[in-house]
C-alpha positions as CSV (number, residue, x, y, z in Angstrom):
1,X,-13.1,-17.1,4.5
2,X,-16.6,-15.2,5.5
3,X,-16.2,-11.8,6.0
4,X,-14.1,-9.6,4.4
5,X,-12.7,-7.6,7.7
6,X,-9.2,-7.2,8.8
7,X,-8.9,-11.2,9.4
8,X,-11.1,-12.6,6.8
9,X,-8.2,-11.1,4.3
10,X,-5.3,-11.6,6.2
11,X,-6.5,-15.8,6.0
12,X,-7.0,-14.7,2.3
13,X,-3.7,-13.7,1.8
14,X,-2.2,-16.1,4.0
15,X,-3.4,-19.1,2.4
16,X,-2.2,-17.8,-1.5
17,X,1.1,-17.4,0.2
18,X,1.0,-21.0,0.9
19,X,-0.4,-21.5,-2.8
20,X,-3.5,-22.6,-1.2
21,X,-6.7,-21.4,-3.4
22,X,-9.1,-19.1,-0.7
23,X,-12.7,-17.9,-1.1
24,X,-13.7,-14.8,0.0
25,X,-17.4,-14.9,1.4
26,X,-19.1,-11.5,2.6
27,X,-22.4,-9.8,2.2
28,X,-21.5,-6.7,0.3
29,X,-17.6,-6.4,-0.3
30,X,-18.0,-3.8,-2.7
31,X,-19.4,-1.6,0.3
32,X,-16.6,-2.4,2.8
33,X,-15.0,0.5,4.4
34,X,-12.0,-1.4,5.8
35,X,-11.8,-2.5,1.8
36,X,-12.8,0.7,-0.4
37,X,-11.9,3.5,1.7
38,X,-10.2,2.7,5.5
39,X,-7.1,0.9,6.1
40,X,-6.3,-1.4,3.0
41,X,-5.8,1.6,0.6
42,X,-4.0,3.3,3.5
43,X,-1.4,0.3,3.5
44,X,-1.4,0.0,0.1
45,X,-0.7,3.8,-0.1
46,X,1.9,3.7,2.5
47,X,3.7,0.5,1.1
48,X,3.6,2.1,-2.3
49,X,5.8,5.4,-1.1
50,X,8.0,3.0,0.9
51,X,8.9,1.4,-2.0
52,X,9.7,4.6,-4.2
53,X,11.9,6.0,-1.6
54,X,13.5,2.9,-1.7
55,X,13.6,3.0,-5.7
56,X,14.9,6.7,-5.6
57,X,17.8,5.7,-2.4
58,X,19.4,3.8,-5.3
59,X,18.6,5.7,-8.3
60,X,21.9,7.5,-8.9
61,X,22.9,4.3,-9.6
62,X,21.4,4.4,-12.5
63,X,22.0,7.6,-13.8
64,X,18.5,9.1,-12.4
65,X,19.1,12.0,-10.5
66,X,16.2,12.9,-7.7
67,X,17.1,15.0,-5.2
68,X,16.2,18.5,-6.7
69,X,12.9,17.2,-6.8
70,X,12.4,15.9,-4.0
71,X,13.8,19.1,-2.1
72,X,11.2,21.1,-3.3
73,X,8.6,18.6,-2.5
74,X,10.0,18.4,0.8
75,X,10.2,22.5,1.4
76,X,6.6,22.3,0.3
77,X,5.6,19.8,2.8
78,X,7.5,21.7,5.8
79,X,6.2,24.9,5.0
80,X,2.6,23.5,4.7
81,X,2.6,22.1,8.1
């Protein structure tokens, strides 16, 4: 793949999906805002909490018990915005 822009690692991830092996060709990648700083960590970020509400929907299943917690994190959120 050259570049290392929204499509250059979509291709990327793509072809490992397939179990193709990718290379990833760009100038600087270590300097990429859509990389470092912009919208992959966002999505990353975003996924992430998806996935521990999801975790925390089925933790009384367990015996984990959230939702004291999570009220006061929510009160906190409301009351900031």
């Amino acid at each position: 793949m050259l570049g290392s822009g929204t499509a250059g690692l979509a291709a990327e991830r793509h072809a490992r999906r397939e179990g193709l092996r990718a290379l990833l060709i760009a100038p600087d990648f270590a300097c990429t805002n859509f990389a470092t700083v912009g919208c992959m960590p966002s999505k990353q970020l975003i996924a992430a909490a998806a996935e521990a509400a999801e975790n925390e929907r089925h933790a009384a299943q367990f015996g984990i018990h959230t939702a004291p917690a999570l009220s006061r994190a929510r009160s906190c959120g409301a009351s900031a915005g």
